[in-house]
N, C-alpha and C positions, 0 to 999 in steps of 0.2 A: 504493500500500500504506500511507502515512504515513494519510493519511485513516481506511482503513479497521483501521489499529492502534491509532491516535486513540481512534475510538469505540468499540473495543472495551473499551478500557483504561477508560473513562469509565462505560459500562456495567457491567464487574466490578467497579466501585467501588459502585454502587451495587445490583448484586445480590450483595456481601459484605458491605455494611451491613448492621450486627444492629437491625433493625426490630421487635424486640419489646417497645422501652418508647422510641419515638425519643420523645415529647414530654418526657422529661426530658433528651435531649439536641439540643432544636430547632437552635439554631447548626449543628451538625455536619450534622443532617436537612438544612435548607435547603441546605450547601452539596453535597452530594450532590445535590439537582435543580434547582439553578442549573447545575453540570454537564452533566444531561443537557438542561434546556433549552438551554444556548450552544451542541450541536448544531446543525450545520445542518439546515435543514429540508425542502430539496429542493434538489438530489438527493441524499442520504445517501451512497448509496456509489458509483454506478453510474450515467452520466448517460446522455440519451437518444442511442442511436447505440450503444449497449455496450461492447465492447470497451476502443475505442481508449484513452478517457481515465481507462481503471477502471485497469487493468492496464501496466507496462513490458511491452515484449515480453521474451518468454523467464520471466515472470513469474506465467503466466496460473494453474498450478498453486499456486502459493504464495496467491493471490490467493482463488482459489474455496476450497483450506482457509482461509483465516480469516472469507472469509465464511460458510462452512459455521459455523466456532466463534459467530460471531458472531450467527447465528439460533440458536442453543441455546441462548446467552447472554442475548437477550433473552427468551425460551420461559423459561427458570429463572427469570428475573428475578419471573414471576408465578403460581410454581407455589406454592400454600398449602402444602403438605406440607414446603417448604424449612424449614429453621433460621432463626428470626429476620427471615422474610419471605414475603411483600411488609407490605408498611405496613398495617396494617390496625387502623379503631379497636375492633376486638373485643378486641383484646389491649391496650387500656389501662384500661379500667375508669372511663370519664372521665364516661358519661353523659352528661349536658344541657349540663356545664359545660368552659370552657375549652375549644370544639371550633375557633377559628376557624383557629390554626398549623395543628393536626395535621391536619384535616380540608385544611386549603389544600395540606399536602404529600401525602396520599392521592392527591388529585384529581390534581394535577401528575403525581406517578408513574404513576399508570395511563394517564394521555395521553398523556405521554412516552413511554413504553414501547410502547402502543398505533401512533402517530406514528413511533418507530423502526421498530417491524416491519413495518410497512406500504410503508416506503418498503424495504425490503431483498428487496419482493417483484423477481424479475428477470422477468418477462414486460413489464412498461412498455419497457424497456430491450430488448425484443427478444431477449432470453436466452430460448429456447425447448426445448436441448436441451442435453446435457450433465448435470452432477449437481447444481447448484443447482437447478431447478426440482423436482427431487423431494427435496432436501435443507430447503426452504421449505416445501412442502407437511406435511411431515414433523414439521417444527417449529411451522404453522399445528395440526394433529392435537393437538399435546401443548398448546398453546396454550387450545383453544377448550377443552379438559377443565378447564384449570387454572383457567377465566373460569366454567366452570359451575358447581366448587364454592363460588367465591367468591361467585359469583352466587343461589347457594340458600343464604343465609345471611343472618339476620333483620339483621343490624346491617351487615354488608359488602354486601351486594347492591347497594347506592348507588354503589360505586366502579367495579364492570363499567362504567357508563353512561355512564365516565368515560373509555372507552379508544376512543372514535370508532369507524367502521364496523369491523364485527367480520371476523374471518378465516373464521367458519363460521357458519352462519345458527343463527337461533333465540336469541341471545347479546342482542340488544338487546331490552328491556324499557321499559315506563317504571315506576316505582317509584311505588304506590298501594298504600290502603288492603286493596284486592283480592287485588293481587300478596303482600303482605307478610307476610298471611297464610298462606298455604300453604307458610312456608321455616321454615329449621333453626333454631332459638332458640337449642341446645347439645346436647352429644353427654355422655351420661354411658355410660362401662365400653361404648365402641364402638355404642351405637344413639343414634341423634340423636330428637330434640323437635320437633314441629312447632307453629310458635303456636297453631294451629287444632286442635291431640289434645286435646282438652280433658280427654275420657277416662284418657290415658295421663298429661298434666301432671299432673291430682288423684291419680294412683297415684304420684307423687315423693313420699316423707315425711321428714320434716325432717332426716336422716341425709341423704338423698338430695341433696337442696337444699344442708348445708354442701358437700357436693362440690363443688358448680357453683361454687364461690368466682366472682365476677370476678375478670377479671384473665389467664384461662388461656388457651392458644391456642382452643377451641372454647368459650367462656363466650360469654351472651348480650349480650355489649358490654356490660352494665352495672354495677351497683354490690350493694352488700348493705348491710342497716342491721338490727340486732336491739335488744330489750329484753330483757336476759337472764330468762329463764323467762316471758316472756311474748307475745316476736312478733320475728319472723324475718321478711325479707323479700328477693327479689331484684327488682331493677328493669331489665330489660332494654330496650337503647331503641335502634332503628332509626330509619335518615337517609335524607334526601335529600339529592340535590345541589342548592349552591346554583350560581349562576354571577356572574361576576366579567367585568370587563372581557376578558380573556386570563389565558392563564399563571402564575399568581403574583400575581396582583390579591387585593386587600385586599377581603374579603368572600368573595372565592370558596372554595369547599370542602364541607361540608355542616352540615343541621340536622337537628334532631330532627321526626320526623315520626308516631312511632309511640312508646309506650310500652307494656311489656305488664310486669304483677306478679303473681308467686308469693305470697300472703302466706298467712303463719303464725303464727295466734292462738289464745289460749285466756282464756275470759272463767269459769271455771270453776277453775282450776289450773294447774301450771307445765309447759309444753310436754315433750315427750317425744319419742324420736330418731323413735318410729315416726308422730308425729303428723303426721294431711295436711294438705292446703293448708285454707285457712278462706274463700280466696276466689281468684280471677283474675281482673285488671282489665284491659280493652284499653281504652286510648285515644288518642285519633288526633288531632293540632291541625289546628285551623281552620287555613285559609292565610291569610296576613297580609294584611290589606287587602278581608276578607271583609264584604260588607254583611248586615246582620241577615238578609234573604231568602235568600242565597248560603251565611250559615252554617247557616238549618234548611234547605236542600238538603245540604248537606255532612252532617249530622247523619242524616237521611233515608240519606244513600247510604251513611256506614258501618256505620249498624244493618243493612242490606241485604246489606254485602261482608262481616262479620260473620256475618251467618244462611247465608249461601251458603256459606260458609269450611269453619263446621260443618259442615254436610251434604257437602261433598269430604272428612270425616273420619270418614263413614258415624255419624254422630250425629245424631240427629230433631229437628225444630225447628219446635213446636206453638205456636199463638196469633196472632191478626192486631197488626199494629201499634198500639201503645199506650200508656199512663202503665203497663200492669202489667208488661211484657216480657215474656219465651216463658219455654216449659219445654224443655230439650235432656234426650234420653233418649240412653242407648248404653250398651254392656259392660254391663248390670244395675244400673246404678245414673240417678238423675235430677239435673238440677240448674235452677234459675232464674238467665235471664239478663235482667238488669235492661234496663229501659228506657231509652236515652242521653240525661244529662245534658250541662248544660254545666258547664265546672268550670275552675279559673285555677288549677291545681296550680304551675303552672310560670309565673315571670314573661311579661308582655307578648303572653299567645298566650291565647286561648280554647283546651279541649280536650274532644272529644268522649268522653264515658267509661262505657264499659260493665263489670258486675262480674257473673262466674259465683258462684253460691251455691248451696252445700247445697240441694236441695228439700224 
């Protein structure tokens, strides 16, 4: 039981961590999953052979209740809807900058967590009847919800990838241009955003946009930056994972992989609550260490995961590939989408970048 109070106690430390602004409390974040890394790793609670070495006799009851707490506890550990967690860099507003801590502790958490429940499974161990096996299954169920919503989420969907084989199929992804496209950017007054509505983003007007502040639990991970009465912007920006030697390696956590912008201009007078976007920009970095031939493929295949993206958003997308780019029709109204540049917006990365425009 010591063992299995141990890690529970370990665990509720770090699913009562308030994780909605940990990188201005990194010291404290790390030591929360230096915690749940100095877990042991195998066998968690329950060694092969079952019984004998989990449980005292006379114990066995006390025993299957805390393990029962103790998959609920991991299960909450990564449910979005909690207060102040799990980690997640949509709720800091950090962008491109400063991600290597926060990102390194994301990563860790969702592995760890991932690594605990995995091992709390009792079928290894020959536990086949009684109440944990459906007491895990249970908490597997609440699990694999809690990994979906995270997982359709333009800036968090990086971190699912992070929690090793999953409890229920269809949870492991890899994170592309493709994929990135078709998830939640931000949820304004309960309806969410998809990067690809292009239709519905250009119906946001600059009322709509100060909502989105960054910063919020459903903001699109990024930042905002205005010229008062002249241009308002949000910058939303989706990661990949990088990888690191192990655990808590120096490098490991995520990058930016994706940026998408709302902008709001006026070259004519001073912006207005009702005024709509003036453009939408997607762009996508080359991967590091790409050869000039490998970046016009990379270029080639996002203009492509782009034009597909649209048409999953029942939006039309006329013209062959070009220096002029397409026209996208939908809801009644047209727009031109530019032909992809290259561009070094952002230090040390080439970025593939595409802009929706008024037709």
């Amino acid at each position: 039981m010591a063992a299995l109070d141990d890690t529970e106690a370990v665990v509720r430390a770090a699913t009562d961590f308030d994780w909605s602004r940990f990188d201005l409390r990194l010291p404290k974040a790390e030591a929360v999953i230096a915690g749940l890394r100095a877990l042991p790793r195998h066998p968690l609670v329950w060694p092969a052979g079952g019984w004998g070495k989990s449980a005292a006799p006379g114990r066995e009851d006390a025993f299957t209740a805390g393990a029962q707490r103790l998959m609920g506890s991991v299960a909450r550990g990564l449910d979005p809807a909690r207060s102040g967690g799990p980690p997640r860099l949509s709720s800091l507003g950090l962008g491109a900058q400063n991600l290597a801590g926060p990102g390194r502790i994301v990563a860790d958490y969702f592995e760890q967590f991932g690594r605990i429940f995995q091992a709390l499974d009792p079928a290894p161990a020959g536990i086949t009847t009684g109440p944990l096996p459906g007491a895990y299954a249970a908490a597997a169920t609440d699990l694999s919800a809690f990994l979906r919503v995270i997982g359709d989420h333009w800036s968090d969907a990086w971190s699912v990838t992070m929690i090793g084989p999953p409890p229920g199929p269809g949870l492991t992804e890899t994170i592309t241009p493709r994929t990135l496209l078709g998830k939640t950017l931000f949820t304004d007054r309960g309806t969410g955003y998809r990067a690809n509505e292009v239709a519905r983003l250009w119906g946001l007007d600059l009322a709509a946009a100060r909502r989105l502040q960054p910063g919020g639990r459903n903001d699109c991970g990024g930042q905002a930056f205005e010229q008062p009465g002249r241009e308002y912007r949000i910058d939303c920006f989706a990661y990949a994972p990088v990888s690191g030697s192990g655990p808590g390696a120096k490098g490991r956590g995520a990058a930016v992989l994706a940026e998408l912008r709302i902008v709001y201009s006026s070259r004519t007078g001073a912006l207005s609550e009702r005024s709509p976007p003036a453009e939408i920009w997607y762009a996508f970095a080359v991967p590091a260490g790409a050869s000039p031939a490998e970046r016009d493929r990379y270029q080639r295949a996002t203009q492509d995961a782009l034009r597909a993206a649209l048409k999953d958003a029942d939006l039309s997308v006329s013209g062959a590939a070009s220096d002029q780019g397409f026209r996208i029709k939908g809801k009644g109204q047209a727009w031109k989408l530019t032909a992809p540049l290259i561009d070094h917006h952002l230090a040390d990365r080439d970025w593939v970048v595409m802009r929706v425009l008024a037709d």
